[in-house]
N, C-alpha and C positions, 0 to 999 in steps of 0.2 A: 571343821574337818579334823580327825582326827586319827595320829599316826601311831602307826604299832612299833614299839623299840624295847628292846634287852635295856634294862637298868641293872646294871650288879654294882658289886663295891666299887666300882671307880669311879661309879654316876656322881657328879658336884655339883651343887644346889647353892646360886647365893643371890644379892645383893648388889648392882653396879649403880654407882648415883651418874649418871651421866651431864655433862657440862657442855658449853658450848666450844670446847676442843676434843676434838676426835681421841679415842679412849679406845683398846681391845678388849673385847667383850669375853672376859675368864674369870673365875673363879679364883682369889687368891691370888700368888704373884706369878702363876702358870697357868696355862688352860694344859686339860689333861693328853696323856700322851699320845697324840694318835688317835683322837676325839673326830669322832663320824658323824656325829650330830648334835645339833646345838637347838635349845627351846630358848626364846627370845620374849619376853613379856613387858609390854607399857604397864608398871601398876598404879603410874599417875592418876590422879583422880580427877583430874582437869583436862585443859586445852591442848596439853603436852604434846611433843608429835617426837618421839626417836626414829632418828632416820640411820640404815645401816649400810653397810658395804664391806667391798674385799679391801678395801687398803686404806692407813691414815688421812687420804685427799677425799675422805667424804663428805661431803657439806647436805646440808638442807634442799639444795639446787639440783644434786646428783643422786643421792641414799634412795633406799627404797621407807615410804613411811610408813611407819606402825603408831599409829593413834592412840591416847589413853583407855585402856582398856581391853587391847587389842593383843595375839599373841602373833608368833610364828614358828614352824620347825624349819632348821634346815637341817638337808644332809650333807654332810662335808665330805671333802678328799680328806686323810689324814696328814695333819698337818696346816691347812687353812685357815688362816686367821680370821677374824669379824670385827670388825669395829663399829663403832656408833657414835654418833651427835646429835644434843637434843637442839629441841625447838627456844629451849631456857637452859639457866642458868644448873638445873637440880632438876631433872627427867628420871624415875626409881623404876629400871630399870632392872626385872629379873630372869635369871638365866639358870638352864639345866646344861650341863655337860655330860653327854652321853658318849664313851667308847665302844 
C-alpha cells in the first residue's frame, strides 16, 4: 500500500541499527520537530523481525512485527515518539522523517 506525503527540506532519511534494548526510532540525536509521519523499514536480509511501539517497554511479546523486508508508514500526533527492538542483536532498520 502506498501513502501520499509532502517531503520538503525537513524530510530525514537514515540508518538505525537496532538491538535487543529498546531504542527511539530518529534520525541523529532528534527526531524532527513536530514530525507527522514516520516510514519504518526492516532492510535485514534474514530472519530478523523489528518489533515497534509507543514507549521504551516494548519487547518482542508486545511491538507490532515488521519482518525482514517488510515496510510501514505511520501517521503521528506531533510530537510522538516510536521505538523499536529487534528479534537480534543488529536488526538495519531504516526510517523516513516526515513533517
Amino acid at each position: 500500500m502506498s501513502m501520499l506525503r509532502t517531503i520538503n527540506k525537513e524530510t530525514k532519511y537514515g540508518k538505525v541499527t537496532v538491538g535487543t534494548t529498546a531504542v527511539e526510532l530518529k534520525v541523529g540525536t532528534a527526531a524532527i520537530p513536530g514530525r507527522t509521519g514516520l516510514m519504518v523499514a526492516n532492510a535485514s536480509s534474514d530472519t530478523t523481525v523489528l518489533y515497534i511501539g509507543t514507549d521504551s517497554n516494548v519487547t518482542a511479546s508486545n511491538g507490532f512485527p515488521i519482518k525482514a523486508g517488510e515496510h510501514l508508514f505511520l501517521n503521528l500526533v506531533p510530537g510522538q515518539k516510536v521505538y523499536a527492538i529487534g528479534s537480534t542483536a543488529s536488526v538495519d532498520a531504516r526510517i523516513i522523517e516526515i513533517h
